[in-house]
mmCIF file as gemmi writes it, N, C-alpha and C atoms, coordinates in Angstrom:
data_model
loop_
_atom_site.group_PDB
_atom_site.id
_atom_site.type_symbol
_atom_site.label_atom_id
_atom_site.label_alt_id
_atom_site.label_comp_id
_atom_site.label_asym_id
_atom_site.label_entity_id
_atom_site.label_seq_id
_atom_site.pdbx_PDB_ins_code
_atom_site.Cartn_x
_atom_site.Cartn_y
_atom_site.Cartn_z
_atom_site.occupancy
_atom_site.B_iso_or_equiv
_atom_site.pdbx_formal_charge
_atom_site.auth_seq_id
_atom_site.auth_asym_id
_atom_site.pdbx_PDB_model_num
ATOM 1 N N . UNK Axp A 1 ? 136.282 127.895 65.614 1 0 ? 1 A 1
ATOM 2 C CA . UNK Axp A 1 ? 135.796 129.254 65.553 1 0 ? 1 A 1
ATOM 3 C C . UNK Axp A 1 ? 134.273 129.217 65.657 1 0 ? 1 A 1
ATOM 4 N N . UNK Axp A 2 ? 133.326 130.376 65.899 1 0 ? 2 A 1
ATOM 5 C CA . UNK Axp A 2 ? 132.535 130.481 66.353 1 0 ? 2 A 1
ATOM 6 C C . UNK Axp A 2 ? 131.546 130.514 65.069 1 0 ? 2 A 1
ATOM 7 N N . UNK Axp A 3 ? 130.282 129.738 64.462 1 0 ? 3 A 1
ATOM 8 C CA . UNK Axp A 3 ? 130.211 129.917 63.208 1 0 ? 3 A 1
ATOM 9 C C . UNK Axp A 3 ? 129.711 131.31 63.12 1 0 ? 3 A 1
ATOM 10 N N . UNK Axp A 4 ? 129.032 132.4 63.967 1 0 ? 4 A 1
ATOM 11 C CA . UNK Axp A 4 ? 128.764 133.532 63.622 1 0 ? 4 A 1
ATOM 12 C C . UNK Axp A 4 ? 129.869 134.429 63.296 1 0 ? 4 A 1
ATOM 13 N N . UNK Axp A 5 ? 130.936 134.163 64.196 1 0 ? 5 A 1
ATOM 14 C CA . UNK Axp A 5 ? 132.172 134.859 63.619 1 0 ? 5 A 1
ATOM 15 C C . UNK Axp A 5 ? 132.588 134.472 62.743 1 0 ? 5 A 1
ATOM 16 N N . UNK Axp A 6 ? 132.662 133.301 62.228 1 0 ? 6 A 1
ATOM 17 C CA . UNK Axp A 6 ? 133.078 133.13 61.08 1 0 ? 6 A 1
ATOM 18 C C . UNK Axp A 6 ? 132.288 133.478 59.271 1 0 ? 6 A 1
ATOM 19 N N . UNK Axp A 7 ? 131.32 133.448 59.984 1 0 ? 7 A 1
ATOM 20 C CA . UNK Axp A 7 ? 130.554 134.242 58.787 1 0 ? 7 A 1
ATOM 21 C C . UNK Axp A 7 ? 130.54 135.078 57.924 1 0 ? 7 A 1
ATOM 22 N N . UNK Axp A 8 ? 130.379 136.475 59.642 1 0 ? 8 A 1
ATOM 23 C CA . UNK Axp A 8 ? 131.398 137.957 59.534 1 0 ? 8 A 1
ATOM 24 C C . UNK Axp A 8 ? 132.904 137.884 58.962 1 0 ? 8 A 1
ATOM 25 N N . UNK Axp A 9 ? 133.538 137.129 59.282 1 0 ? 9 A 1
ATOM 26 C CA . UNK Axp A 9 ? 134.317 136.99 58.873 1 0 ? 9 A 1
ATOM 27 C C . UNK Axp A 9 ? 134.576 136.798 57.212 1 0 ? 9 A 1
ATOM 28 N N . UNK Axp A 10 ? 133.921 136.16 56.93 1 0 ? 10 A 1
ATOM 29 C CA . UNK Axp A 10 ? 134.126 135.797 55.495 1 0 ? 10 A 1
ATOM 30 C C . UNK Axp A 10 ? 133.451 136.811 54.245 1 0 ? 10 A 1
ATOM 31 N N . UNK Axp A 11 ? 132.085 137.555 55.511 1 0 ? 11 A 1
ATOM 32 C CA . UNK Axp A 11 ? 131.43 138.522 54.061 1 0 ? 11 A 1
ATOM 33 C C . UNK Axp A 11 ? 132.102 139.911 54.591 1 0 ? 11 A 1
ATOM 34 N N . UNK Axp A 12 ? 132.841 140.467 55.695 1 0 ? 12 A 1
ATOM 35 C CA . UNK Axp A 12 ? 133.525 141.5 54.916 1 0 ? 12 A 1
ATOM 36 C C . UNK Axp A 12 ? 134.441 141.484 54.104 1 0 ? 12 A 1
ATOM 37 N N . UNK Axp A 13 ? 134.677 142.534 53.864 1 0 ? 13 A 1
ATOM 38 C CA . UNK Axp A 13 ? 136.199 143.118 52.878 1 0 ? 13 A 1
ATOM 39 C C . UNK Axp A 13 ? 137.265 143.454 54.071 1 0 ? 13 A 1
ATOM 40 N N . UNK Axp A 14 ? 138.271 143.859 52.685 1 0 ? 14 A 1
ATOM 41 C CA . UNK Axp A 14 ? 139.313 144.603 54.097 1 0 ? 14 A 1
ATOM 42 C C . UNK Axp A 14 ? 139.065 145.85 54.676 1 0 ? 14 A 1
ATOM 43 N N . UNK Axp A 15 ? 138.703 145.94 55.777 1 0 ? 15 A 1
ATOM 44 C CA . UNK Axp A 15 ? 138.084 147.418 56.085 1 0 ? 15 A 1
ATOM 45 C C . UNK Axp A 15 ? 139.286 147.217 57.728 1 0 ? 15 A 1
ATOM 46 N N . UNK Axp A 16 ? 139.177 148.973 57.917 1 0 ? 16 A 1
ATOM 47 C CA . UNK Axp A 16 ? 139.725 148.944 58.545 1 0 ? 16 A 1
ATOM 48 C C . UNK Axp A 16 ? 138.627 149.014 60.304 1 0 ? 16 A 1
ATOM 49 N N . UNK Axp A 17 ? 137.767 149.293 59.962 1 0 ? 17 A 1
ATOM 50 C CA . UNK Axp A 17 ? 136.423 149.145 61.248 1 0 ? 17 A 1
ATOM 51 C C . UNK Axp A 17 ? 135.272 148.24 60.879 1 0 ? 17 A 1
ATOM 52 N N . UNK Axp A 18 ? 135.456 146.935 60.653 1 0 ? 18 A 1
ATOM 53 C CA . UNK Axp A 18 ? 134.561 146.275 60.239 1 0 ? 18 A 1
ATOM 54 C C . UNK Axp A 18 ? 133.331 146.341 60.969 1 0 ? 18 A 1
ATOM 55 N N . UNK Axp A 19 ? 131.945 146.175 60.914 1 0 ? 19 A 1
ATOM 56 C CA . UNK Axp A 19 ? 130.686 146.491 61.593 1 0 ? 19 A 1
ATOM 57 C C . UNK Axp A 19 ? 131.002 145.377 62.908 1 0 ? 19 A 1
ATOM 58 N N . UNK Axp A 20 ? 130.36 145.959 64.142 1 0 ? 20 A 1
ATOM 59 C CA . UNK Axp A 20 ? 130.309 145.018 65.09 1 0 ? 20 A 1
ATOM 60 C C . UNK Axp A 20 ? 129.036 143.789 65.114 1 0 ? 20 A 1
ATOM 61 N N . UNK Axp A 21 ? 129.513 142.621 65.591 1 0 ? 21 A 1
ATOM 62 C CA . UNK Axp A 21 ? 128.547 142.196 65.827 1 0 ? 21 A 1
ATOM 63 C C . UNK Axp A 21 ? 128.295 140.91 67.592 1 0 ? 21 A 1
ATOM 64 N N . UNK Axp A 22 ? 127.724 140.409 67.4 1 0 ? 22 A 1
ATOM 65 C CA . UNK Axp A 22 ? 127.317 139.736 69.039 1 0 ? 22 A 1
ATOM 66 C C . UNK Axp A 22 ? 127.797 138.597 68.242 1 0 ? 22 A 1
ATOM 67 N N . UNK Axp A 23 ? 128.569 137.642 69.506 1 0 ? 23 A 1
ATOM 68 C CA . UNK Axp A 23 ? 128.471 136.181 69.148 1 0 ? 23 A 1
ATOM 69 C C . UNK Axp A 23 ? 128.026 135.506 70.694 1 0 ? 23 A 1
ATOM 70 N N . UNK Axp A 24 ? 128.098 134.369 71.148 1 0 ? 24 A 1
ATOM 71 C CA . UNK Axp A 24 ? 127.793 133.742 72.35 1 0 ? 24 A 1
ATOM 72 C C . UNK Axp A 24 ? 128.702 133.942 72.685 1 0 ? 24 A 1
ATOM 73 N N . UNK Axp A 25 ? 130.005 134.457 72.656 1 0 ? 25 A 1
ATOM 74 C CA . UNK Axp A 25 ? 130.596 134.785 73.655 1 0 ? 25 A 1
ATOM 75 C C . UNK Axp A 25 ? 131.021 136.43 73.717 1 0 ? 25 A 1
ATOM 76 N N . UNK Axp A 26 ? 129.99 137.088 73.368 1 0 ? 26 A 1
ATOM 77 C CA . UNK Axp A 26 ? 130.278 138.533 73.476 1 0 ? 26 A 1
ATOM 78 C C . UNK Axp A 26 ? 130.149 139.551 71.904 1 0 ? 26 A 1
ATOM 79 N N . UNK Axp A 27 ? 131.015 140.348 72.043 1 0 ? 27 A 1
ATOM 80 C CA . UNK Axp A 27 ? 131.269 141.309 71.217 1 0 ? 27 A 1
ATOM 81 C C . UNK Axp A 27 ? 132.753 141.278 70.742 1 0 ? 27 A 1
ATOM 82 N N . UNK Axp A 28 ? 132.94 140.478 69.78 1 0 ? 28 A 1
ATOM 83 C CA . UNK Axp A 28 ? 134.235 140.603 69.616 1 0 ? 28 A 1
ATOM 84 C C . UNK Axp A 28 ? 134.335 141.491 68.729 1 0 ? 28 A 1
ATOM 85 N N . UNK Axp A 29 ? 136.025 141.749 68.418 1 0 ? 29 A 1
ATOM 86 C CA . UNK Axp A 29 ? 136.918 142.288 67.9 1 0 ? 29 A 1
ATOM 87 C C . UNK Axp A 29 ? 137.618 141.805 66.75 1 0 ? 29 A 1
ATOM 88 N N . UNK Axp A 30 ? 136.855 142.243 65.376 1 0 ? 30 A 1
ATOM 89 C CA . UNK Axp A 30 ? 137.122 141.852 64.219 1 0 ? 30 A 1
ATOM 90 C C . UNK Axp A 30 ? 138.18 142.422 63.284 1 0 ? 30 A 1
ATOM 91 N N . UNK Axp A 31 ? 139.249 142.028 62.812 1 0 ? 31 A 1
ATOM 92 C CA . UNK Axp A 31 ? 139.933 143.156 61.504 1 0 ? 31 A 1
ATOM 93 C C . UNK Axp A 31 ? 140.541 142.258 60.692 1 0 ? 31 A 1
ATOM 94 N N . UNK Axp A 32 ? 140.087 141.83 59.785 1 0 ? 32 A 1
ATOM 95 C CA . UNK Axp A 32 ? 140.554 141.568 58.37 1 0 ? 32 A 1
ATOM 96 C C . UNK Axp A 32 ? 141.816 142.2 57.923 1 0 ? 32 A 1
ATOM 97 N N . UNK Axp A 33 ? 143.029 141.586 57.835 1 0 ? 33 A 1
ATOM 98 C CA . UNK Axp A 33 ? 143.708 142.173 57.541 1 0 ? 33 A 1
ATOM 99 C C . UNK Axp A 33 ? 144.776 141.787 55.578 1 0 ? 33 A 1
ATOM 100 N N . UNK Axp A 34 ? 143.927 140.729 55.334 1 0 ? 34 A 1
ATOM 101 C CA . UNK Axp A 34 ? 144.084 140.103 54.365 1 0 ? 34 A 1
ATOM 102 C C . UNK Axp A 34 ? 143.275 138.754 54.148 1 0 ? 34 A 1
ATOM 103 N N . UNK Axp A 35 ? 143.808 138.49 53.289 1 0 ? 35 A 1
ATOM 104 C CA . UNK Axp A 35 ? 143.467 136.678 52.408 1 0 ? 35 A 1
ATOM 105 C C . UNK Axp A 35 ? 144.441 136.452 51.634 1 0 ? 35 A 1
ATOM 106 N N . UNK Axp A 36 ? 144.007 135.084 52.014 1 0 ? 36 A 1
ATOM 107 C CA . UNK Axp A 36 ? 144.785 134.291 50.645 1 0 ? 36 A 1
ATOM 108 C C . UNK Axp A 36 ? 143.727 132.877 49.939 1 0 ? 36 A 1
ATOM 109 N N . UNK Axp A 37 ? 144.798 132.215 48.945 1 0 ? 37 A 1
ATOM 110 C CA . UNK Axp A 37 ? 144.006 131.428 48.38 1 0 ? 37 A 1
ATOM 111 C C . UNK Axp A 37 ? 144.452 129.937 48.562 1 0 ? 37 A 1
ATOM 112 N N . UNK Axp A 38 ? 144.93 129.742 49.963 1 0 ? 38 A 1
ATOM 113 C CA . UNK Axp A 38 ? 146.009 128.811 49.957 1 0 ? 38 A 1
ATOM 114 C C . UNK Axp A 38 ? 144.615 127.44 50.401 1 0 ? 38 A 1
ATOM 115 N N . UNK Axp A 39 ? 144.925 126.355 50.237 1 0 ? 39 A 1
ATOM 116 C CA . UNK Axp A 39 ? 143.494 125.439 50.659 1 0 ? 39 A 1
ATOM 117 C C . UNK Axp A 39 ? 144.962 124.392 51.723 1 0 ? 39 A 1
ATOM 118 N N . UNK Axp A 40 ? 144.511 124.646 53.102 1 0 ? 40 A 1
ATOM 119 C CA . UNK Axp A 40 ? 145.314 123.542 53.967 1 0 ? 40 A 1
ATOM 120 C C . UNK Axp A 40 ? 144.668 122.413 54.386 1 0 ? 40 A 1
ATOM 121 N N . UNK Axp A 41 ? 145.257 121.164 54.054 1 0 ? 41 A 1
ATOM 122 C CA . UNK Axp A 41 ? 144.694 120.308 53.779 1 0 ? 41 A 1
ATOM 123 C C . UNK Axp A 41 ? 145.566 119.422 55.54 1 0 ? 41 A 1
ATOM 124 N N . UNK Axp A 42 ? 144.588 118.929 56.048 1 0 ? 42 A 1
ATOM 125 C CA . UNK Axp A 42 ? 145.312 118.687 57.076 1 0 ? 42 A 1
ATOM 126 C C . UNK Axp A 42 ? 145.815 117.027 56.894 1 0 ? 42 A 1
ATOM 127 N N . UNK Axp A 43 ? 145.62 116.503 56.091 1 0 ? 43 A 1
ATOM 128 C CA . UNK Axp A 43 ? 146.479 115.691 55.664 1 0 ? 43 A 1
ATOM 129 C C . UNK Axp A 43 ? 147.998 116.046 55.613 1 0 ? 43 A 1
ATOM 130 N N . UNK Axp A 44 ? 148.505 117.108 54.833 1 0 ? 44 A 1
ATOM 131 C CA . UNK Axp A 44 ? 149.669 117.369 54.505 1 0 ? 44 A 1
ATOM 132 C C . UNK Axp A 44 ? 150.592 118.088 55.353 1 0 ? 44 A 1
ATOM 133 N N . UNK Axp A 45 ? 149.679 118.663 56.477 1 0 ? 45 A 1
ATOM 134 C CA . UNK Axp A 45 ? 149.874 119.173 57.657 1 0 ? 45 A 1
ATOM 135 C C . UNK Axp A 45 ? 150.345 117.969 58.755 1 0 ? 45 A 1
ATOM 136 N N . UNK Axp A 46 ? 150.031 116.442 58.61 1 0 ? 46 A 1
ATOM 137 C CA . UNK Axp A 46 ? 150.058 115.701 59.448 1 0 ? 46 A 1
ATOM 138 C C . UNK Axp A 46 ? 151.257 114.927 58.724 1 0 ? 46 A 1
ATOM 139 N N . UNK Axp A 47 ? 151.378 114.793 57.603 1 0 ? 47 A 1
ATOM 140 C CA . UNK Axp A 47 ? 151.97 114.019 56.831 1 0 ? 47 A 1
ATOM 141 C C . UNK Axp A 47 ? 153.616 114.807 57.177 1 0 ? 47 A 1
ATOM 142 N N . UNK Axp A 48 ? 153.678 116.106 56.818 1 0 ? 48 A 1
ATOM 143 C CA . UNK Axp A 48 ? 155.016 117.144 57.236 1 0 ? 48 A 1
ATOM 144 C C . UNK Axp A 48 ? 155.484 116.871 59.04 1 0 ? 48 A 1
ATOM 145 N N . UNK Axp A 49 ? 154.448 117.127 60.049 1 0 ? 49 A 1
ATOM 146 C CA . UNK Axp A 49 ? 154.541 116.289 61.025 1 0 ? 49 A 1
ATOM 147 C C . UNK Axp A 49 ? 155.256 114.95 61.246 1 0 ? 49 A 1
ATOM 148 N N . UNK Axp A 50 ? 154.634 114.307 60.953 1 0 ? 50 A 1
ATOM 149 C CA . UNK Axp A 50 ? 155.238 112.985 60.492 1 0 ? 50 A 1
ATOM 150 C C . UNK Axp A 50 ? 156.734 113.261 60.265 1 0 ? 50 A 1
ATOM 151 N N . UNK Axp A 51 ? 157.118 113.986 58.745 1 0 ? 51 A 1
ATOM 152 C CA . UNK Axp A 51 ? 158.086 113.695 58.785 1 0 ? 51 A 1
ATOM 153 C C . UNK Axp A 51 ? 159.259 114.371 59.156 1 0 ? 51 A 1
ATOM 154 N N . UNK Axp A 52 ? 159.07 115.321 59.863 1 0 ? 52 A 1
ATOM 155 C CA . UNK Axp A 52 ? 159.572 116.513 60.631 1 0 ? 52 A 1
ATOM 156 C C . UNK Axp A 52 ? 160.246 115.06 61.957 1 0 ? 52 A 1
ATOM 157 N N . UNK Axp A 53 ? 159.055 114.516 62.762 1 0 ? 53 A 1
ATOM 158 C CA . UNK Axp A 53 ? 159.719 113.69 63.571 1 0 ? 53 A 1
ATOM 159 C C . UNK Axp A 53 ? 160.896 112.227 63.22 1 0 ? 53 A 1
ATOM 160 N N . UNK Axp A 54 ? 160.101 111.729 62.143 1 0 ? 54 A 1
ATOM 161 C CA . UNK Axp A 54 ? 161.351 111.107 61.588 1 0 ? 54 A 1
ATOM 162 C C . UNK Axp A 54 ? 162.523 111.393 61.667 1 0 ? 54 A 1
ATOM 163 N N . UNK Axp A 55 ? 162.783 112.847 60.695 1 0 ? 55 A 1
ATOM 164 C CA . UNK Axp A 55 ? 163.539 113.622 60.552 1 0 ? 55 A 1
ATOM 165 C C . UNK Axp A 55 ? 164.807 113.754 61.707 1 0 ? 55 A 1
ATOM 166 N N . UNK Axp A 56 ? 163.884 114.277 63.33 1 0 ? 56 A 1
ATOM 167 C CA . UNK Axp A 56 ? 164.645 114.155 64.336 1 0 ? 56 A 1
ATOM 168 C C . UNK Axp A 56 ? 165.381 112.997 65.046 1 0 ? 56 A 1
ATOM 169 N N . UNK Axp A 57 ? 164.651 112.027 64.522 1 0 ? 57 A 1
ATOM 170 C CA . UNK Axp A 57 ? 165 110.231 65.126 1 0 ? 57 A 1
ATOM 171 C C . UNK Axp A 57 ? 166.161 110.504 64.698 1 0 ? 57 A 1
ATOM 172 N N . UNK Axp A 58 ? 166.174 110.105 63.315 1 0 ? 58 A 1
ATOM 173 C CA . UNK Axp A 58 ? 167.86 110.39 62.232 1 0 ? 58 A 1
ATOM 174 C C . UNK Axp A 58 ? 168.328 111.116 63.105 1 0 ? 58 A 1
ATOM 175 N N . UNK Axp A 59 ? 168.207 112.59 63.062 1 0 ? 59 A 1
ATOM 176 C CA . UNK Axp A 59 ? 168.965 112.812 63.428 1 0 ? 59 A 1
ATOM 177 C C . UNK Axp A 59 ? 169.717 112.519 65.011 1 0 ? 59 A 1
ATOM 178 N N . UNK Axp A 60 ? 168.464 112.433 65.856 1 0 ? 60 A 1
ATOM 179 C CA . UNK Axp A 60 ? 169.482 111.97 66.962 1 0 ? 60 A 1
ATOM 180 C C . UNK Axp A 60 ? 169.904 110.663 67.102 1 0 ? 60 A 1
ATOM 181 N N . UNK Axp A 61 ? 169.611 110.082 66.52 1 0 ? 61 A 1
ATOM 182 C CA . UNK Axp A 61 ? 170.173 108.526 66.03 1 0 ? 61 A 1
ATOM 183 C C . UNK Axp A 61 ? 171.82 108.599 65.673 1 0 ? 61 A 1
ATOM 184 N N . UNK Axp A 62 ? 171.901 109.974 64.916 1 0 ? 62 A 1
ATOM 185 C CA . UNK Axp A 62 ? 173.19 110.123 64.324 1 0 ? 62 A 1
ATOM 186 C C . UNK Axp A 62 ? 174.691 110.796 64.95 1 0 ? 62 A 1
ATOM 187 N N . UNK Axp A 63 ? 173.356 111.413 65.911 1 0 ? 63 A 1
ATOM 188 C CA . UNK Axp A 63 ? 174.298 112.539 66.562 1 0 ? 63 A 1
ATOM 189 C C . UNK Axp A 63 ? 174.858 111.717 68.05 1 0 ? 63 A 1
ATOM 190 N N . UNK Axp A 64 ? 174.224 110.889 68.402 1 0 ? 64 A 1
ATOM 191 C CA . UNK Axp A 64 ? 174.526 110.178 70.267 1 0 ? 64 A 1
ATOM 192 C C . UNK Axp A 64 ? 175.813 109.651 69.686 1 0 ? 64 A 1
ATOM 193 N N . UNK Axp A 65 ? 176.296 108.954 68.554 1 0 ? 65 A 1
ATOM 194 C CA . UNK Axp A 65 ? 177.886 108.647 68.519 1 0 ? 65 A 1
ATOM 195 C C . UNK Axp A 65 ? 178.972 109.408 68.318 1 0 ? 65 A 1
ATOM 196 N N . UNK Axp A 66 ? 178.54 111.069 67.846 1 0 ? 66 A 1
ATOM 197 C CA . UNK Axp A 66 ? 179.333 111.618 67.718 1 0 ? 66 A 1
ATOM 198 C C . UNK Axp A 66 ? 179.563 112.491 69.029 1 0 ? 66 A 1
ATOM 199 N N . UNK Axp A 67 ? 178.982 112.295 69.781 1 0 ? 67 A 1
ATOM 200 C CA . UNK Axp A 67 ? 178.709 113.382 70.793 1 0 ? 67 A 1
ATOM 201 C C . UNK Axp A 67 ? 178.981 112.302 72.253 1 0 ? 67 A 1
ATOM 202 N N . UNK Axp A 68 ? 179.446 111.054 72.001 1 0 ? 68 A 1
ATOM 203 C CA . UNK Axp A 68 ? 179.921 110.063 72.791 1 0 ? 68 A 1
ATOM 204 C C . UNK Axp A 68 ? 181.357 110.327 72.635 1 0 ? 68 A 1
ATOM 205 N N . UNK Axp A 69 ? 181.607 110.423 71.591 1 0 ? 69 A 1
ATOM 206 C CA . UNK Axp A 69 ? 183.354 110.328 70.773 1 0 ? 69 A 1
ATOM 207 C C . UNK Axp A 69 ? 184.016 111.637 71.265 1 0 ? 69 A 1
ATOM 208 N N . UNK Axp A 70 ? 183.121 112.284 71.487 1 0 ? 70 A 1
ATOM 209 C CA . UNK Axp A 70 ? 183.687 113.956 71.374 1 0 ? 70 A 1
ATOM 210 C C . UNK Axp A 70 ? 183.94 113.9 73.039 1 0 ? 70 A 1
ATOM 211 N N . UNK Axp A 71 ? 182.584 113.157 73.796 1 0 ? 71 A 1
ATOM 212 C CA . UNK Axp A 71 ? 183.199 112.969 75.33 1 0 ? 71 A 1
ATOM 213 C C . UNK Axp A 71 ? 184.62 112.542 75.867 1 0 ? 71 A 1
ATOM 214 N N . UNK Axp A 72 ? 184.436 110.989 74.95 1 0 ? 72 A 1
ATOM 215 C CA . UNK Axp A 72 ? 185.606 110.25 75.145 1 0 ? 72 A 1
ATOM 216 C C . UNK Axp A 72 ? 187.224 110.622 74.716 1 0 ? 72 A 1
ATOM 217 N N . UNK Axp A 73 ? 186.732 111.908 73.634 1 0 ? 73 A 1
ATOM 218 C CA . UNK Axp A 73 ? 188.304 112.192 73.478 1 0 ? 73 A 1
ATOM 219 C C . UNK Axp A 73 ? 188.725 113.595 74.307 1 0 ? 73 A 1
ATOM 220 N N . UNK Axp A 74 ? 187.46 114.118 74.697 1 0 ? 74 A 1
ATOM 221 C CA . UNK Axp A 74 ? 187.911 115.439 75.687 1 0 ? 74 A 1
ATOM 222 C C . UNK Axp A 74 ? 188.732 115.271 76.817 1 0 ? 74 A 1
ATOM 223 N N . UNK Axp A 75 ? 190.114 115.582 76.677 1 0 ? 75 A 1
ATOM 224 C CA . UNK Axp A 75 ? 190.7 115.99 77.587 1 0 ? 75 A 1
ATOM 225 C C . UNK Axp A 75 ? 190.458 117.367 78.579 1 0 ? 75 A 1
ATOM 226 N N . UNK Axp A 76 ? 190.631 116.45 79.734 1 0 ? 76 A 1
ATOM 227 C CA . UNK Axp A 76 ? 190.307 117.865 80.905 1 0 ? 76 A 1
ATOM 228 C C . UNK Axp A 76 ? 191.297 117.648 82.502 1 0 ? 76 A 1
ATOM 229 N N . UNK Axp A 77 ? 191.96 118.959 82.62 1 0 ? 77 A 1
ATOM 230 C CA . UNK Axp A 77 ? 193.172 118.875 83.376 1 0 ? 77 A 1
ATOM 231 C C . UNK Axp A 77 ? 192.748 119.275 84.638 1 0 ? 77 A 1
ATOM 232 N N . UNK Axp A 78 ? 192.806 118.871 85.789 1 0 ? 78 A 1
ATOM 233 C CA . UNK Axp A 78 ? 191.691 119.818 86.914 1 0 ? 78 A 1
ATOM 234 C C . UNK Axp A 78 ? 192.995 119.652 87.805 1 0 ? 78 A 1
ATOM 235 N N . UNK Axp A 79 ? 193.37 120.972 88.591 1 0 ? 79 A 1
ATOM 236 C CA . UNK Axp A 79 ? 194.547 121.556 89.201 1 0 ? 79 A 1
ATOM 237 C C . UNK Axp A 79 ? 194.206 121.731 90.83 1 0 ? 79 A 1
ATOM 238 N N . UNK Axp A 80 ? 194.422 121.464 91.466 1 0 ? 80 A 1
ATOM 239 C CA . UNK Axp A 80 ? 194.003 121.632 93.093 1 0 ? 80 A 1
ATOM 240 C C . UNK Axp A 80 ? 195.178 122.682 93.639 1 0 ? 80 A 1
């Protein structure tokens, strides 16, 4: 983010026409529409990553034999 926008950003309130201001790339378009108090730590962001992909290995690790079995027992009758 742009640090002037982010500035603005941080010293209004919630308003619904916040004051305009210039950044290097123009005149943007500001609206606050809340906060919170959450602190994201991008550690834990990378770490959930992490194990989000694990996660999928397992699972497709688990799933290619069942989904082999399910080939091998499908019967299919084809009629000319």
């Amino acid at each position: 983010m742009v640090p002037n926008s982010r500035e603005v950003m941080t010293s209004i309130s919630l308003t619904r026409f916040p004051p305009r201001f210039q950044s290097e790339f123009g005149w943007p378009i500001l609206e606050v529409q809340g906060t919170r108090n959450v602190d994201i730590d991008l550690r834990n962001c990378a770490s959930s990553r992490r194990f989000n992909l694990i996660q999928n290995r397992k699972t497709s690790r688990n799933c290619k034999p069942v989904a082999a079995r399910c080939r091998d027992e499908a019967y299919v009758e084809i009629k000319i």
